[in-house]
Jmol script that loads the backbone (N, CA, C; Angstrom):
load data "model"
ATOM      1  N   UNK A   1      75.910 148.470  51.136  1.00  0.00           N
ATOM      2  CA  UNK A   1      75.308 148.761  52.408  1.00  0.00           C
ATOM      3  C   UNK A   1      76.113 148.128  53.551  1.00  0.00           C
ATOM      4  N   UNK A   2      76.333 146.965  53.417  1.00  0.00           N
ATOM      5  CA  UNK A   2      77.165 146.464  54.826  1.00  0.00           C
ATOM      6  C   UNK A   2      78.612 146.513  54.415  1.00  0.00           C
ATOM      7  N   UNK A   3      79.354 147.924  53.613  1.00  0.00           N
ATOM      8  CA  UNK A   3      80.364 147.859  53.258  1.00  0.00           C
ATOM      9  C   UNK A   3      80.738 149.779  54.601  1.00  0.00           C
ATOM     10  N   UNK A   4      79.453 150.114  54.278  1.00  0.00           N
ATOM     11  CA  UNK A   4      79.023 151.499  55.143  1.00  0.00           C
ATOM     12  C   UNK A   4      78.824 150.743  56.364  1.00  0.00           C
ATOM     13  N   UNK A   5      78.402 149.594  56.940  1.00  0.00           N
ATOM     14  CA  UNK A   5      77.824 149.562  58.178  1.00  0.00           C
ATOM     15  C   UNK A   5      79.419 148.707  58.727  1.00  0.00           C
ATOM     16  N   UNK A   6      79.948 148.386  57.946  1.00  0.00           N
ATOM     17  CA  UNK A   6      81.350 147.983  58.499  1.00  0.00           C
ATOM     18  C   UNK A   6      82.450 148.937  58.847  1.00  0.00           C
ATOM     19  N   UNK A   7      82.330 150.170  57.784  1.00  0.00           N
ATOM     20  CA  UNK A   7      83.566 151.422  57.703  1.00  0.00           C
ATOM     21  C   UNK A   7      82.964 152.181  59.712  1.00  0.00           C
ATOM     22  N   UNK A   8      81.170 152.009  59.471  1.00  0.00           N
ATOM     23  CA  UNK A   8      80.842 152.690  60.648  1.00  0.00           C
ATOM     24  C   UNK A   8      81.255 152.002  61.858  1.00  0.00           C
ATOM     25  N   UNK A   9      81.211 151.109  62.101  1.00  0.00           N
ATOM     26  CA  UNK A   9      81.352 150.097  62.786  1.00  0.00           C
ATOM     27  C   UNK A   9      82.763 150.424  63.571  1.00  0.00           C
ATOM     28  N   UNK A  10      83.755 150.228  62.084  1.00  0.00           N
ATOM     29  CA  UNK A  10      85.151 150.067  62.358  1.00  0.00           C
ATOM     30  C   UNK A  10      85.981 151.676  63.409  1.00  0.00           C
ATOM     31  N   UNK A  11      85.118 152.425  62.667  1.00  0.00           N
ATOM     32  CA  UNK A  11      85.091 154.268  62.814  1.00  0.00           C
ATOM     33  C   UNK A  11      85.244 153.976  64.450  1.00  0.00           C
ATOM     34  N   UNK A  12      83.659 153.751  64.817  1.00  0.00           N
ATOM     35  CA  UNK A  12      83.493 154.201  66.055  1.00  0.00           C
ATOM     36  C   UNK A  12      83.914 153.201  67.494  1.00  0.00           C
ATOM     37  N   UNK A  13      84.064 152.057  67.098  1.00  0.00           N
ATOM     38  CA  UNK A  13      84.900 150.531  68.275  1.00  0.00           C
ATOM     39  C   UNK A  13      86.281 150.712  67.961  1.00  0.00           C
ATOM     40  N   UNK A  14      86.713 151.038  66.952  1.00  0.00           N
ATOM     41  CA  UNK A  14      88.075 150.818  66.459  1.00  0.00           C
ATOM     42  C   UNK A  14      88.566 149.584  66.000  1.00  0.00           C
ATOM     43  N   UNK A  15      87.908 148.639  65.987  1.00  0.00           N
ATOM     44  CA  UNK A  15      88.175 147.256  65.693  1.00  0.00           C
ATOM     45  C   UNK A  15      87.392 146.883  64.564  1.00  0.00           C
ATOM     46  N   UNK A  16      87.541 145.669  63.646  1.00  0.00           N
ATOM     47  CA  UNK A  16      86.671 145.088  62.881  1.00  0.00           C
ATOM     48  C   UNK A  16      85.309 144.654  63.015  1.00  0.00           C
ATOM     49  N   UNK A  17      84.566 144.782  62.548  1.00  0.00           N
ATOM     50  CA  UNK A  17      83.357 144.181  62.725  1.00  0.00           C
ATOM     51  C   UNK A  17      82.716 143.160  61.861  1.00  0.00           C
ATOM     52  N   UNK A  18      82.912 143.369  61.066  1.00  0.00           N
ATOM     53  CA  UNK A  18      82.704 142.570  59.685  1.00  0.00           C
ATOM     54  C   UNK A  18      83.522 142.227  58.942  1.00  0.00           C
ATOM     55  N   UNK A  19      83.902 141.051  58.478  1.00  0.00           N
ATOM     56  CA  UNK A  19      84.666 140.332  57.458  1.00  0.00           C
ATOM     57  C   UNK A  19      84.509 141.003  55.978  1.00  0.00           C
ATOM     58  N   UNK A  20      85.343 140.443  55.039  1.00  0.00           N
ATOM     59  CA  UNK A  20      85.096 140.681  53.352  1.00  0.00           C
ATOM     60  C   UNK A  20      84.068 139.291  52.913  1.00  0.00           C
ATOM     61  N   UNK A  21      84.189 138.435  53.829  1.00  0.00           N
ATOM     62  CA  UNK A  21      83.645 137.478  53.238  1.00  0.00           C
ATOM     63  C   UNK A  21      81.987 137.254  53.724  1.00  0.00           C
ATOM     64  N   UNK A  22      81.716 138.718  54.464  1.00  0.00           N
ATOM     65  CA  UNK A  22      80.053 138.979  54.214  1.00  0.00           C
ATOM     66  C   UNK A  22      79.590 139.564  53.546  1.00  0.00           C
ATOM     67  N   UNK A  23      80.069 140.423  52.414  1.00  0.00           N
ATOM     68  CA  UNK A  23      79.781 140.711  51.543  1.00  0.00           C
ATOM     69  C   UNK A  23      80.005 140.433  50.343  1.00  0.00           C
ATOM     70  N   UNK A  24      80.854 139.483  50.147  1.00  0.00           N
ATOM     71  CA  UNK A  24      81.041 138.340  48.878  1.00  0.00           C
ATOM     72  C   UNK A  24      79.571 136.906  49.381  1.00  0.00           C
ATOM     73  N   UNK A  25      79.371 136.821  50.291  1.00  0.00           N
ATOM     74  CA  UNK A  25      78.431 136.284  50.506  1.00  0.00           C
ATOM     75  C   UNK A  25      76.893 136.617  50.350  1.00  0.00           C
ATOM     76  N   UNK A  26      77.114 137.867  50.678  1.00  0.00           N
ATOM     77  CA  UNK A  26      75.722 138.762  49.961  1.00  0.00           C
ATOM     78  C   UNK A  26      75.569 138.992  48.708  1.00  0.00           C
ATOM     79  N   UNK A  27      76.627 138.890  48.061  1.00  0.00           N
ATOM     80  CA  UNK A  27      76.855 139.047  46.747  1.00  0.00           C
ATOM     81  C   UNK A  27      75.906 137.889  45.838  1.00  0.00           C
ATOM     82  N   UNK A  28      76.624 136.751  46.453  1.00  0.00           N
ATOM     83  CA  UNK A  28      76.497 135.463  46.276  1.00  0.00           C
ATOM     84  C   UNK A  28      74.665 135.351  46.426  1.00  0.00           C
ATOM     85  N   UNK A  29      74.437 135.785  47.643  1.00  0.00           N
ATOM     86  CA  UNK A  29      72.728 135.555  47.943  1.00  0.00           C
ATOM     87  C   UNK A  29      71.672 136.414  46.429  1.00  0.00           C
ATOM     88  N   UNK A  30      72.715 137.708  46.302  1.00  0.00           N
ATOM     89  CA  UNK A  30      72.000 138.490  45.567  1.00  0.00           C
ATOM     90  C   UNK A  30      71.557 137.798  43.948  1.00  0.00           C
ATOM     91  N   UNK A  31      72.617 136.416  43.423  1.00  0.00           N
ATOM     92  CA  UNK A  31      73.056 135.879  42.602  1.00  0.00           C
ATOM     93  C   UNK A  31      71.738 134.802  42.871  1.00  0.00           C
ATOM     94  N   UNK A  32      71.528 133.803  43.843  1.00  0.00           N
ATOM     95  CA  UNK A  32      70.682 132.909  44.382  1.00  0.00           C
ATOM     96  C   UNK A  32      69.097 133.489  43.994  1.00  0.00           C
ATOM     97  N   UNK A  33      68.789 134.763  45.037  1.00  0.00           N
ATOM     98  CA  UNK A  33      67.670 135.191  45.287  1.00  0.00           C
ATOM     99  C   UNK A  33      66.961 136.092  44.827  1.00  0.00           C
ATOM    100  N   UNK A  34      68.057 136.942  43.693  1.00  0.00           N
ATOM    101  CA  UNK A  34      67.482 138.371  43.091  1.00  0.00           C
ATOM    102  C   UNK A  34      67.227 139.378  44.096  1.00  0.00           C
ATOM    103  N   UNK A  35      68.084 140.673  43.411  1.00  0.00           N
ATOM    104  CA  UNK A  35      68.039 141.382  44.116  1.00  0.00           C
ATOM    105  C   UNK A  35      67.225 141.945  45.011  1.00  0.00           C
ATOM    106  N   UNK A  36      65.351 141.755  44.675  1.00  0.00           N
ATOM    107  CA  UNK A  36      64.616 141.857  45.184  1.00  0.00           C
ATOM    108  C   UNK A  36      64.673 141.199  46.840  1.00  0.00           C
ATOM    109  N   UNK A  37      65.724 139.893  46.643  1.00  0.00           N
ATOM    110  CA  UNK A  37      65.426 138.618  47.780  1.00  0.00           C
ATOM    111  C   UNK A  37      66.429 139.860  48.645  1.00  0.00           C
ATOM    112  N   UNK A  38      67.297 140.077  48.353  1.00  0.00           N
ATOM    113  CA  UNK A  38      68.318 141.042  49.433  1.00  0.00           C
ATOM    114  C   UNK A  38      68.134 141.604  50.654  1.00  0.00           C
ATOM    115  N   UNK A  39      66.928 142.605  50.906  1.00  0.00           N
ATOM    116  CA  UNK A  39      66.598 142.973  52.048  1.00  0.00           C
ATOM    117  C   UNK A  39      65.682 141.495  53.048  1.00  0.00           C
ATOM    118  N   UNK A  40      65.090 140.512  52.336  1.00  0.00           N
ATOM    119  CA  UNK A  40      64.770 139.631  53.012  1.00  0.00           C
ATOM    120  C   UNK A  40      65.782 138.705  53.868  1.00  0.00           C
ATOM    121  N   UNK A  41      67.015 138.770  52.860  1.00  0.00           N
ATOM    122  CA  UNK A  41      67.696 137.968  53.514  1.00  0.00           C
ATOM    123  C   UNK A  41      68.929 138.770  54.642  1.00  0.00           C
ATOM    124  N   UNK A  42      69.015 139.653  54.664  1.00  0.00           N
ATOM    125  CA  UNK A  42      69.582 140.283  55.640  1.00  0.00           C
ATOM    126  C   UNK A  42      68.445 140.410  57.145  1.00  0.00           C
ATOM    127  N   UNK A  43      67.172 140.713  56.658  1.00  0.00           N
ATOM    128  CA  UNK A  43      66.226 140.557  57.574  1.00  0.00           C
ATOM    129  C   UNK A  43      66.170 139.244  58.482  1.00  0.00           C
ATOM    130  N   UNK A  44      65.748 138.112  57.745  1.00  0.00           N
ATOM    131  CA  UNK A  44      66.033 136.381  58.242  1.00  0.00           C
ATOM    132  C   UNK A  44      67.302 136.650  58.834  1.00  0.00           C
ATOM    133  N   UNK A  45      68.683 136.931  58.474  1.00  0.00           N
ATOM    134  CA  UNK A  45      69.555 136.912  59.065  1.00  0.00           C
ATOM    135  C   UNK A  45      70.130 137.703  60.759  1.00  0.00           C
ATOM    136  N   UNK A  46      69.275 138.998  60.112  1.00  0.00           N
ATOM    137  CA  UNK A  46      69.579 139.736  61.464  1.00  0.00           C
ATOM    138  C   UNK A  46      68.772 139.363  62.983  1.00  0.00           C
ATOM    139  N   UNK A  47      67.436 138.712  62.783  1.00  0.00           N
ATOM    140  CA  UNK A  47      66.747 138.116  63.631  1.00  0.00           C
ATOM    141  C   UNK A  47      66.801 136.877  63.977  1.00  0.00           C
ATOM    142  N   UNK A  48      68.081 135.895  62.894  1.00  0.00           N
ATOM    143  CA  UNK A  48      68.351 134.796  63.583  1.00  0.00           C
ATOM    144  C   UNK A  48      69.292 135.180  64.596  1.00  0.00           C
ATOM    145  N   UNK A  49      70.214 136.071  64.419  1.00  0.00           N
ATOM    146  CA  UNK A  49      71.150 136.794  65.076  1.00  0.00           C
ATOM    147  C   UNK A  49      70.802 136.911  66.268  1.00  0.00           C
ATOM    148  N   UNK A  50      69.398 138.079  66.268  1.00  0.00           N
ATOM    149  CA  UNK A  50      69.290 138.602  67.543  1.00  0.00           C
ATOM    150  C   UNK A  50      68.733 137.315  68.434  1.00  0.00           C
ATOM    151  N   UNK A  51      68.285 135.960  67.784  1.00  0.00           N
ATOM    152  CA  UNK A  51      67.430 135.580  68.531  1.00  0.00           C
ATOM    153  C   UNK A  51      68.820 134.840  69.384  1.00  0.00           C
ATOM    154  N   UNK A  52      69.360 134.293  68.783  1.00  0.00           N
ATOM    155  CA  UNK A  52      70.981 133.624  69.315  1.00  0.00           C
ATOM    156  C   UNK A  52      71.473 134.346  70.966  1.00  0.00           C
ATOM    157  N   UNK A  53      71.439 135.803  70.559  1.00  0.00           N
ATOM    158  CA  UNK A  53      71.619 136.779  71.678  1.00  0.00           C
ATOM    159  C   UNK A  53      70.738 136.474  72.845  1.00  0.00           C
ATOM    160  N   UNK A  54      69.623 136.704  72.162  1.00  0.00           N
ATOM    161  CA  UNK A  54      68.366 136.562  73.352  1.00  0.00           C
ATOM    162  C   UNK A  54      68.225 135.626  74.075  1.00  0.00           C
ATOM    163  N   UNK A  55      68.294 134.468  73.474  1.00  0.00           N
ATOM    164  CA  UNK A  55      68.745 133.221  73.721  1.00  0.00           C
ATOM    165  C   UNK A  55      69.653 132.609  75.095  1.00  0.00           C
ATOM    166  N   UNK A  56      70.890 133.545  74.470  1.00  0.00           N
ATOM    167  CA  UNK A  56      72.058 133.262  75.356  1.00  0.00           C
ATOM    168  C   UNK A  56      71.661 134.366  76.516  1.00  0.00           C
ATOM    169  N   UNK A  57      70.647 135.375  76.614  1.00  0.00           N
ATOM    170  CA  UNK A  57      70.370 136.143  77.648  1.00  0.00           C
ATOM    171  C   UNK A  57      69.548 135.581  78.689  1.00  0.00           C
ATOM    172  N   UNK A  58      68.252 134.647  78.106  1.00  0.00           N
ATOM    173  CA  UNK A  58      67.409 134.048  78.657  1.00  0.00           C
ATOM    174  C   UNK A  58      68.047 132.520  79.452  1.00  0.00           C
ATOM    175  N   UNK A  59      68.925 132.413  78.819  1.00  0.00           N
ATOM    176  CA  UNK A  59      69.764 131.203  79.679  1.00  0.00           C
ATOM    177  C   UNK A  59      70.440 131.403  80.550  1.00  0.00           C
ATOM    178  N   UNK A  60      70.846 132.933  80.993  1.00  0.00           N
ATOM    179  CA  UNK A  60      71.907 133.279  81.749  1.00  0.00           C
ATOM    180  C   UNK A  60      73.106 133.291  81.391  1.00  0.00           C
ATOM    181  N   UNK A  61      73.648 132.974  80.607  1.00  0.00           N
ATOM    182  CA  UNK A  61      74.736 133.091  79.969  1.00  0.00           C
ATOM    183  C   UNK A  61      75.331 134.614  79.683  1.00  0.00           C
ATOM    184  N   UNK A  62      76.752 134.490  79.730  1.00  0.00           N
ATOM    185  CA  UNK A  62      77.295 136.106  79.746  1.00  0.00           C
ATOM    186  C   UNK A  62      77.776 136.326  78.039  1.00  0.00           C
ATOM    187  N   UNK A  63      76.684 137.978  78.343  1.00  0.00           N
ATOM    188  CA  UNK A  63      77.123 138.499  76.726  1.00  0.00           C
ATOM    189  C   UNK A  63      77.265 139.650  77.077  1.00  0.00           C
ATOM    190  N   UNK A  64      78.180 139.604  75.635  1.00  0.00           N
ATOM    191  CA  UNK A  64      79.524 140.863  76.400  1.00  0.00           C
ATOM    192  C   UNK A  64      79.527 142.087  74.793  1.00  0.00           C
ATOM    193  N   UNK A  65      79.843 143.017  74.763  1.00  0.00           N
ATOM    194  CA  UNK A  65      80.157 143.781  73.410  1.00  0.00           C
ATOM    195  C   UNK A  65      81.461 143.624  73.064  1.00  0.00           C
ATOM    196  N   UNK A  66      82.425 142.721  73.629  1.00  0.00           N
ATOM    197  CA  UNK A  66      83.646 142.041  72.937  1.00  0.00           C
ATOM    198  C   UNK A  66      83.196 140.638  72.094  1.00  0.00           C
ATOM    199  N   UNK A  67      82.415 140.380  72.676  1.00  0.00           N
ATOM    200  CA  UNK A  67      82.234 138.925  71.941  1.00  0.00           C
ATOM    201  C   UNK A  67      81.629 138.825  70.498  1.00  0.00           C
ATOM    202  N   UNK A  68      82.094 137.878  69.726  1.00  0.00           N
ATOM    203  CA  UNK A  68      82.110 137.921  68.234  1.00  0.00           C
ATOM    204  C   UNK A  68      80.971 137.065  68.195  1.00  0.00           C
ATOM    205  N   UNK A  69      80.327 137.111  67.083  1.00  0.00           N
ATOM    206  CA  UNK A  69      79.566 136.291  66.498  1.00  0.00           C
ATOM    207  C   UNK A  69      79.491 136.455  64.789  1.00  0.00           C
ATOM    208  N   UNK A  70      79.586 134.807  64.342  1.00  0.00           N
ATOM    209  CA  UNK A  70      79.983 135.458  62.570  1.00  0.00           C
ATOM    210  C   UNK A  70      78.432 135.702  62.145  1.00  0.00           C
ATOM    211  N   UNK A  71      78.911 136.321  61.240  1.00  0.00           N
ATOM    212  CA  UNK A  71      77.379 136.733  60.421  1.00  0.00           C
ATOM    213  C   UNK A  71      77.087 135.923  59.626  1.00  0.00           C
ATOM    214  N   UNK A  72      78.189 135.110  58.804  1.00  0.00           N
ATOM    215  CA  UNK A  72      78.502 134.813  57.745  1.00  0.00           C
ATOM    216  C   UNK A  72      76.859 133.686  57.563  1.00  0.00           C
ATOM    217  N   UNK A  73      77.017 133.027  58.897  1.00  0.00           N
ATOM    218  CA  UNK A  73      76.151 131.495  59.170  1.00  0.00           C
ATOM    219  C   UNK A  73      74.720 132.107  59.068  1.00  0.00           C
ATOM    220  N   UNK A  74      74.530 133.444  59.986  1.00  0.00           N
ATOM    221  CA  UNK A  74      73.226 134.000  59.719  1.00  0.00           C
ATOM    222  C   UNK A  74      73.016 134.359  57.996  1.00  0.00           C
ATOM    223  N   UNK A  75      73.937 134.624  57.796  1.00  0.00           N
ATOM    224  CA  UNK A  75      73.623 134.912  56.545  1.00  0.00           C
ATOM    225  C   UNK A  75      73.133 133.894  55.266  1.00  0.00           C
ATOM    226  N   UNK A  76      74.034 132.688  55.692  1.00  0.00           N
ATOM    227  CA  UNK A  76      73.353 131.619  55.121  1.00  0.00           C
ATOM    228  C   UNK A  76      72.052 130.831  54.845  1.00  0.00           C
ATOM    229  N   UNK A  77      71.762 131.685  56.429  1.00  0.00           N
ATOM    230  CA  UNK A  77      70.287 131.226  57.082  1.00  0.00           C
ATOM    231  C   UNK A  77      69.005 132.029  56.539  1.00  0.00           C
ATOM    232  N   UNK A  78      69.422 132.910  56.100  1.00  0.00           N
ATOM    233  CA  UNK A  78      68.551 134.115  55.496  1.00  0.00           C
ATOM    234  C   UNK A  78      68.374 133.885  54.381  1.00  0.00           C
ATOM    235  N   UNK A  79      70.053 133.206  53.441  1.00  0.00           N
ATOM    236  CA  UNK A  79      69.817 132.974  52.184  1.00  0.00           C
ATOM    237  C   UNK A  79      68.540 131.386  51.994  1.00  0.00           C
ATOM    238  N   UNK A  80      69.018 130.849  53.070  1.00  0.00           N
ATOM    239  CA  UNK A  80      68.040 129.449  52.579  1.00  0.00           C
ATOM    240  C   UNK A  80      66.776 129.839  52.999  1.00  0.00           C
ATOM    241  N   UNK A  81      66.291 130.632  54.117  1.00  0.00           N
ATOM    242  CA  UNK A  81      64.814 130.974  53.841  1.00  0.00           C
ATOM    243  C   UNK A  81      64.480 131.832  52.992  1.00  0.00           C
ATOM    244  N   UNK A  82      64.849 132.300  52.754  1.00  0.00           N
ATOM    245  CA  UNK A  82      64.261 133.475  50.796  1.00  0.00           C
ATOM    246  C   UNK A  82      64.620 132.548  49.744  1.00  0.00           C
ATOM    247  N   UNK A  83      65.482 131.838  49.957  1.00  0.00           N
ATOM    248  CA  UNK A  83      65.176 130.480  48.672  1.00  0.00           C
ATOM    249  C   UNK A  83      63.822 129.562  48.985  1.00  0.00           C
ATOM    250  N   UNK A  84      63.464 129.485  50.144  1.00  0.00           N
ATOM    251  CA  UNK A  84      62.113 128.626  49.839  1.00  0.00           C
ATOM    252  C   UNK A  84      60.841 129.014  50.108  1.00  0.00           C
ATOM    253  N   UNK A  85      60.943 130.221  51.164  1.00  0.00           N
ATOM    254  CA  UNK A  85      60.131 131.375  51.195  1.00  0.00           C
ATOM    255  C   UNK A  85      59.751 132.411  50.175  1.00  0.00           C
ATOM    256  N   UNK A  86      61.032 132.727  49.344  1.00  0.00           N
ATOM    257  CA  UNK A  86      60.529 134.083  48.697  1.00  0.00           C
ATOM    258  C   UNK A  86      60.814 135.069  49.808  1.00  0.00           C
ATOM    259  N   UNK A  87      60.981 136.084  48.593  1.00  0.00           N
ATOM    260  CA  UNK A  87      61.260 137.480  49.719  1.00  0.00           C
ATOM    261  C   UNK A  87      60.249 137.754  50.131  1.00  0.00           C
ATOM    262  N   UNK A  88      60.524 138.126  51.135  1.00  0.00           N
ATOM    263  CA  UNK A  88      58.902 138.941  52.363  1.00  0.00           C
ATOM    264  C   UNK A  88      58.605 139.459  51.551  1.00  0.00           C
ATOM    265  N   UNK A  89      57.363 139.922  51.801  1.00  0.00           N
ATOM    266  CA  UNK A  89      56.268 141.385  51.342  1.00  0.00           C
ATOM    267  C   UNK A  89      55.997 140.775  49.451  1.00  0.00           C
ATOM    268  N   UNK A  90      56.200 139.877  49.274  1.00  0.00           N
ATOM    269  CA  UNK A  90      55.832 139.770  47.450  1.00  0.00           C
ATOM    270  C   UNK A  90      55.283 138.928  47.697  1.00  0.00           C
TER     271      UNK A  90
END
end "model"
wireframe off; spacefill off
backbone 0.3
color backbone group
């Protein structure tokens, strides 16, 4: 899935969007949390994400669609709450 949301990504900016080493990392979560944990932890991850954004919006701070942010850390963050949470919805 984030092997498609990277090819799309790459398609339509022309640039990279995603590393190899977010999906060896998902890999890794899938190994931790069971596959079941997977959509939880992309979830935790994508809303630590957005909140980072929001964040930096509500402060005034300038955000731009050049500017990077790794996933990798959200992703970490997703993996450690479905390790002590459990995946949503079970």
């Amino acid at each position: 899935m984030l092997w498609g949301i990277a090819a799309l990504y790459r398609r339509t900016r022309g640039r990279e969007g995603l590393g190899g080493g977010d999906f060896r990392l998902l890999a890794a979560a899938g190994a931790w949390t069971g596959w079941m944990g997977l959509p939880s932890v992309l979830l935790w991850a994508s809303v630590a994400g957005l909140s980072l954004v929001l964040a930096r919006l509500v402060l005034k701070q300038p955000v731009s669609a050049e500017d990077r942010l790794p996933f990798g850390v959200f992703l970490a963050l997703g993996i450690w709450m479905t390790w002590l949470y459990g995946p949503l919805g079970l």
